[in-house]
Backbone as JSON Lines, residues from 0, in Angstrom:
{"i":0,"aa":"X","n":[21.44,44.31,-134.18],"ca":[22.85,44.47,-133.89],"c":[23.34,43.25,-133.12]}
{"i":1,"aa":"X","n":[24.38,42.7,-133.47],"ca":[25.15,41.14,-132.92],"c":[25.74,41.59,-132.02]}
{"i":2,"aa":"X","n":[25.58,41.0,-130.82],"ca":[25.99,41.21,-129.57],"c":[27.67,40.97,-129.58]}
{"i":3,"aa":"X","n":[28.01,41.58,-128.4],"ca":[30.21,41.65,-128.25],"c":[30.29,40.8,-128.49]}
{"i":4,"aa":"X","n":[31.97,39.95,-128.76],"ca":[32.28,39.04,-127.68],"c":[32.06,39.17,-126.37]}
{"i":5,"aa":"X","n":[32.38,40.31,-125.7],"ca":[31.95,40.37,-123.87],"c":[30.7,40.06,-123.71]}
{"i":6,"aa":"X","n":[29.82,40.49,-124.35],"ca":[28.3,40.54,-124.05],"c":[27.98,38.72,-123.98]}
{"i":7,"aa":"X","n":[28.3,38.54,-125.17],"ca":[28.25,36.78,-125.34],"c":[29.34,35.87,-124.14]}
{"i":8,"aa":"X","n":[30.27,36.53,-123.56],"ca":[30.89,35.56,-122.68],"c":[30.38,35.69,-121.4]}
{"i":9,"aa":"X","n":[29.53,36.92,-121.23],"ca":[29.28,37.42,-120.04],"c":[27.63,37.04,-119.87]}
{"i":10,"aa":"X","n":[27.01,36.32,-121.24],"ca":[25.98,36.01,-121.23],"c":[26.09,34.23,-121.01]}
{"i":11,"aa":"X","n":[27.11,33.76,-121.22],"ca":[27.69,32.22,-121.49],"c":[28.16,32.26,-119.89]}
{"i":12,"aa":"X","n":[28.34,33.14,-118.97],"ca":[28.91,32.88,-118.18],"c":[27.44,32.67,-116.91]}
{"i":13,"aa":"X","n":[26.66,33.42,-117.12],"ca":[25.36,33.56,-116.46],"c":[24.54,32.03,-116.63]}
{"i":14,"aa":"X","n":[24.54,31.66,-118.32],"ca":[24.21,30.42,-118.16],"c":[24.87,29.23,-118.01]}
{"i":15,"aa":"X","n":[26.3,29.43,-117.88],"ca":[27.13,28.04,-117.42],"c":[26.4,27.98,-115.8]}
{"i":16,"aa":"X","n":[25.79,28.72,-115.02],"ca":[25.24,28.61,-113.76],"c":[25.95,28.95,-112.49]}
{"i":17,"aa":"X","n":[26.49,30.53,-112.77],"ca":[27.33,30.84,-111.93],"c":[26.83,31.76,-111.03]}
{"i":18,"aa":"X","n":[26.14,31.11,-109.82],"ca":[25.54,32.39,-109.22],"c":[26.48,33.63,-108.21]}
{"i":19,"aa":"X","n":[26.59,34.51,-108.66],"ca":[26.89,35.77,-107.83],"c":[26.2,35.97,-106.35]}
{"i":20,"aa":"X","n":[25.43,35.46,-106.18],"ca":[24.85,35.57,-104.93],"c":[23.95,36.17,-105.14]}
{"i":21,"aa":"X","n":[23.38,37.17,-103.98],"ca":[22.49,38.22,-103.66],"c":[22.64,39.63,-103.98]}
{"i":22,"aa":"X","n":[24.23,39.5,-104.48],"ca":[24.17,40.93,-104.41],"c":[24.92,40.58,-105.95]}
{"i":23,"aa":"X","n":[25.03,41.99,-106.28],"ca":[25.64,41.73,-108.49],"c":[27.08,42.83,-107.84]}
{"i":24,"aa":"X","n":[27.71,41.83,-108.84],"ca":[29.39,42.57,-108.14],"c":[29.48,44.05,-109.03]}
{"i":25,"aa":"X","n":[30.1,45.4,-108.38],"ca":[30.26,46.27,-108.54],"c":[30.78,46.73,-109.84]}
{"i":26,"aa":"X","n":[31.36,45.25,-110.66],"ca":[32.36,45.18,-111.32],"c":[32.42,43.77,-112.47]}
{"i":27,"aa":"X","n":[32.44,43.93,-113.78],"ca":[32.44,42.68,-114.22],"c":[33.39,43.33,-115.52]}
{"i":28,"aa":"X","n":[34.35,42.69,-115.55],"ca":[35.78,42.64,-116.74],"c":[36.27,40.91,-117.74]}
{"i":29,"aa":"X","n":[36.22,41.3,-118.98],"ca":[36.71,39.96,-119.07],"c":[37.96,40.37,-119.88]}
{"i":30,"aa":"X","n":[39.11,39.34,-119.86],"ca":[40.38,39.56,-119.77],"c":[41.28,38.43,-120.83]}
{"i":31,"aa":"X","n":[40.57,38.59,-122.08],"ca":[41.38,37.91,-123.16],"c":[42.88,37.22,-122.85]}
{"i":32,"aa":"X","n":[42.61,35.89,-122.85],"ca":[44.38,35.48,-122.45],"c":[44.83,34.5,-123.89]}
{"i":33,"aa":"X","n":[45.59,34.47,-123.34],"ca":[46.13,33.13,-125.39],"c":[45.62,31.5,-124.24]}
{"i":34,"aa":"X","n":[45.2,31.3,-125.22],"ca":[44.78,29.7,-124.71],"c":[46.16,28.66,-124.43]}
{"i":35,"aa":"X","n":[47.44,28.72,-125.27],"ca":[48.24,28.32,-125.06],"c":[49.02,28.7,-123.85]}
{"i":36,"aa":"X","n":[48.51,29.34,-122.81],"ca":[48.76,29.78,-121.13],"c":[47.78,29.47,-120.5]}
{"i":37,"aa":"X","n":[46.72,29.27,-121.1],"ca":[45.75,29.06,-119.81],"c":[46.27,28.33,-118.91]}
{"i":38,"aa":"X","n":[46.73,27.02,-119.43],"ca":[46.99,26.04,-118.01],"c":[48.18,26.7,-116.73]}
{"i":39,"aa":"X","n":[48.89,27.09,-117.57],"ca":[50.0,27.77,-116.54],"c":[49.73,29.09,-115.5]}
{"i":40,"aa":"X","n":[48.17,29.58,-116.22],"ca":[47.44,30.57,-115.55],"c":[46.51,29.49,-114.16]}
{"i":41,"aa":"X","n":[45.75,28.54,-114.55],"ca":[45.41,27.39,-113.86],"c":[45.99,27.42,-112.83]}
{"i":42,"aa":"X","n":[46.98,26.9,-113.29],"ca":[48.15,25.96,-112.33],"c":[47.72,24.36,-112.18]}
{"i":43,"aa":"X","n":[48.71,23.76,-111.52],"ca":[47.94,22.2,-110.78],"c":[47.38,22.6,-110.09]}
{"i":44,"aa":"X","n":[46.45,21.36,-110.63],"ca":[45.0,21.54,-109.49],"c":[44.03,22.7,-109.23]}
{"i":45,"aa":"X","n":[44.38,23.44,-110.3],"ca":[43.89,25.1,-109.93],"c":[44.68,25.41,-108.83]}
{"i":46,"aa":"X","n":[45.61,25.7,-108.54],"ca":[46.7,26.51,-107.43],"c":[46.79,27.91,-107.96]}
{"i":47,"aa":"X","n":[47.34,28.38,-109.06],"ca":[47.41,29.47,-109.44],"c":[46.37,30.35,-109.26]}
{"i":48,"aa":"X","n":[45.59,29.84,-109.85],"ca":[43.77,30.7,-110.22],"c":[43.22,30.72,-108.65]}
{"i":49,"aa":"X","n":[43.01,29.85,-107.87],"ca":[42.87,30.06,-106.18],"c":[43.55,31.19,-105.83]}
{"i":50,"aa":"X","n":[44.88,31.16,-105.76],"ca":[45.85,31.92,-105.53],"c":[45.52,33.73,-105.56]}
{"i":51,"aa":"X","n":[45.08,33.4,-106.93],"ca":[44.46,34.96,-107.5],"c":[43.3,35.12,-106.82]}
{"i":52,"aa":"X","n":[42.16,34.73,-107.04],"ca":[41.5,34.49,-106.01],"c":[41.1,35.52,-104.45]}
{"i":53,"aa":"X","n":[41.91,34.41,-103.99],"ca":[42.4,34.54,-102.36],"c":[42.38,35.78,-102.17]}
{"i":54,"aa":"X","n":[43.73,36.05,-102.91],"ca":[44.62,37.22,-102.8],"c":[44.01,38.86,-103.01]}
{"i":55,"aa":"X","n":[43.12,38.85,-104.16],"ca":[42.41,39.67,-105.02],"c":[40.94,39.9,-104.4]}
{"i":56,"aa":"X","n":[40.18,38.95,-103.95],"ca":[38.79,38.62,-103.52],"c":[38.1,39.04,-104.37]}
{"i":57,"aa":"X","n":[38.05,38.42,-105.72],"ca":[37.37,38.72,-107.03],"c":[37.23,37.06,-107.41]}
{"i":58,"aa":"X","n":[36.07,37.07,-108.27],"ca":[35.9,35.63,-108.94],"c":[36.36,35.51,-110.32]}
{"i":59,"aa":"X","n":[37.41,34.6,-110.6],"ca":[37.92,34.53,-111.84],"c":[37.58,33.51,-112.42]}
{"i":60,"aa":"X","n":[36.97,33.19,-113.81],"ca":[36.62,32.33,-114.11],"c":[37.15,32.28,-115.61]}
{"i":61,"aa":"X","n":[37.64,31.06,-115.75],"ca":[38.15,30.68,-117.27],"c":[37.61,29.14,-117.91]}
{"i":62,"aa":"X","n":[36.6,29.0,-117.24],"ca":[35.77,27.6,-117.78],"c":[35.76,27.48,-119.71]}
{"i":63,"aa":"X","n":[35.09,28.49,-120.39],"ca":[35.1,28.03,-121.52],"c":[36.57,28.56,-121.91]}
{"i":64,"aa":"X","n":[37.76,26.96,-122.36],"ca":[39.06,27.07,-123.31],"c":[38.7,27.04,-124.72]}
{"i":65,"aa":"X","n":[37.75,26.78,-125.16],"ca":[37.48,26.56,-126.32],"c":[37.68,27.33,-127.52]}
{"i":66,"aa":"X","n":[37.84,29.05,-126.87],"ca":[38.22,29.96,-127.99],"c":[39.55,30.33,-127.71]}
{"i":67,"aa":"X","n":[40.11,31.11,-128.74],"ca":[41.89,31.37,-128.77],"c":[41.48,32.66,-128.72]}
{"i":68,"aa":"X","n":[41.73,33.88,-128.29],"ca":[41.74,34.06,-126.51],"c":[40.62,33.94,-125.75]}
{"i":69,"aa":"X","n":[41.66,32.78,-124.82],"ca":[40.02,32.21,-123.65],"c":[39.68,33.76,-122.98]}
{"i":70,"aa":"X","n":[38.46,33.51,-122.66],"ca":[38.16,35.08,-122.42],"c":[37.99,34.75,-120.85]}
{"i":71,"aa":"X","n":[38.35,35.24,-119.89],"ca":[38.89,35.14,-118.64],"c":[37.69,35.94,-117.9]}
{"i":72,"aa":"X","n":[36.76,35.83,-117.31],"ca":[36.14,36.96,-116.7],"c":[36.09,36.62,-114.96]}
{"i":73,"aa":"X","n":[36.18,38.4,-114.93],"ca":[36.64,38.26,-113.37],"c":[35.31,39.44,-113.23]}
{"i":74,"aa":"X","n":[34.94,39.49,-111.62],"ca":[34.19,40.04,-111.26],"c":[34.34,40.41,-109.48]}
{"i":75,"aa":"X","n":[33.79,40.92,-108.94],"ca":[34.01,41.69,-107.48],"c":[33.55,43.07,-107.72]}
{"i":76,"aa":"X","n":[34.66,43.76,-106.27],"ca":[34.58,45.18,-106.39],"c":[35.58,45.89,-107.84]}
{"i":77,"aa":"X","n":[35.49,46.84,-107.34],"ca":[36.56,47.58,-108.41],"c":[38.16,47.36,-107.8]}
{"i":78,"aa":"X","n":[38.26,47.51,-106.82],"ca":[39.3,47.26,-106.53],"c":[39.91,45.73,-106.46]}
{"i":79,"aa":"X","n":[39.1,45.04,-106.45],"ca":[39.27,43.2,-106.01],"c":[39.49,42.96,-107.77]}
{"i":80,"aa":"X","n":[38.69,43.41,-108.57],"ca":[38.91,43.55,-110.01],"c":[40.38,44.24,-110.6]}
{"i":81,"aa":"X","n":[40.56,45.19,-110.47],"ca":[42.25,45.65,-110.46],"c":[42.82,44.35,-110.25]}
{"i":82,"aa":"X","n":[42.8,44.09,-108.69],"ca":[43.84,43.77,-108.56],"c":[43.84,42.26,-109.07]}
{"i":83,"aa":"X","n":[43.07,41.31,-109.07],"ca":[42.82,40.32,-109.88],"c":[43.33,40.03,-111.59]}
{"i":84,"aa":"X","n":[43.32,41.45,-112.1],"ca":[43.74,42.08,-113.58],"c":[45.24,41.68,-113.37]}
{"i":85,"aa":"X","n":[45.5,42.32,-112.84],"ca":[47.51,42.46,-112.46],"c":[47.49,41.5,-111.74]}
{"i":86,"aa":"X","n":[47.44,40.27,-111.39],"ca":[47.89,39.12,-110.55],"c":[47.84,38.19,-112.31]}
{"i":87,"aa":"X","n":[46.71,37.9,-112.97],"ca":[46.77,36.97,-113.84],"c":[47.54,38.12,-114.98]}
{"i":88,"aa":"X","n":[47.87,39.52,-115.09],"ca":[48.65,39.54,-116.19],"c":[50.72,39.3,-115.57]}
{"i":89,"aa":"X","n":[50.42,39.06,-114.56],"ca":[51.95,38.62,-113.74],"c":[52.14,37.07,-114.5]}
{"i":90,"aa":"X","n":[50.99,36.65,-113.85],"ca":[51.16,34.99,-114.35],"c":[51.18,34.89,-115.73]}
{"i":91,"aa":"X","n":[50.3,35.37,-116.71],"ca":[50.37,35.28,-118.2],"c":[51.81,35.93,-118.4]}
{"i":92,"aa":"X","n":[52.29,36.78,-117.91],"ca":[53.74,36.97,-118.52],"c":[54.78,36.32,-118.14]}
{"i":93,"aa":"X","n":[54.82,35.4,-116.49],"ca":[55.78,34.5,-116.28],"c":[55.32,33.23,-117.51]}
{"i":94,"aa":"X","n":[54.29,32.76,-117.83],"ca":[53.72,31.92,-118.21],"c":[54.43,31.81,-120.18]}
{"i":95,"aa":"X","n":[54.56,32.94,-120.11],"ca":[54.98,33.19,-121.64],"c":[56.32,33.29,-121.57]}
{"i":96,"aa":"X","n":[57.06,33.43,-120.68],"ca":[58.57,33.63,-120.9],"c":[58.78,32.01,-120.56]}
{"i":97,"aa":"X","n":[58.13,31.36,-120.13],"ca":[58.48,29.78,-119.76],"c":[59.39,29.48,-118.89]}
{"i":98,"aa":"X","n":[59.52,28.19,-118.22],"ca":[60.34,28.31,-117.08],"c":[61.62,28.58,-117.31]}
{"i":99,"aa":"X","n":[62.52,28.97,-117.9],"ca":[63.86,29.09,-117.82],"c":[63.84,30.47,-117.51]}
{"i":100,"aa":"X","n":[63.27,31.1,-118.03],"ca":[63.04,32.74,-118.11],"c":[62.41,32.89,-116.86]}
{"i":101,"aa":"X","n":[61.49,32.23,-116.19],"ca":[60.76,33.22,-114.79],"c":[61.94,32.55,-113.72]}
{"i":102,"aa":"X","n":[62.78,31.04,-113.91],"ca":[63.15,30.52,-112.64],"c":[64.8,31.51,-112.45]}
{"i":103,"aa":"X","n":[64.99,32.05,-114.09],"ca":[66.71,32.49,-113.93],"c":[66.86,33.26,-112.6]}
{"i":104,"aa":"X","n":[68.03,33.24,-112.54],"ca":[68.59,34.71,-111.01],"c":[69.76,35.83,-112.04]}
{"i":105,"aa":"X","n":[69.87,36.7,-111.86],"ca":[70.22,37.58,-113.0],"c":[71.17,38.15,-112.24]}
């Protein structure tokens, strides 16, 4: 039987050399985005993706762009996972309406 896509990103993600530490997070999700947002998910400099981050205390990682949808995997608790979910689907939807649409005042 041919392994997921998840299984394979979540196996690609172990050997890109990402150590979790000591302990294995409570929680591991990956989160299909359109590649044509990634960067605006990014941000400069990675600002955005920190941002989420910070905020969430989950690890988000979008290293391999290479497939159309980059597969986004985040990891933490369950709750640091939520909320990490809903921070980058905020940004993927400002990200898709483009700036005229997220900067308007209505």
């Amino acid at each position: 039987m041919a392994p997921t896509p998840q299984q394979e990103a979540l196996s690609g993600w172990a050997a890109a050399g990402l150590e979790l530490g000591s302990r294995r997070p409570e929680r591991i999700d990956v989160l299909p985005l359109r590649r044509e947002i990634i960067g605006r998910i990014i941000g400069r400099g990675g600002s955005v993706i920190k941002d989420i981050r910070e905020r969430s205390g989950a690890r988000v990682d979008a290293r391999d762009q290479t497939e159309d949808p980059v597969q986004v995997l985040i990891s933490g608790t369950n709750d640091a996972v939520e909320m990490a979910k809903a921070l980058l689907m905020d940004a993927a939807e400002g990200a898709a309406g483009g700036p005229d649409k997220r900067d308007s005042v209505e």
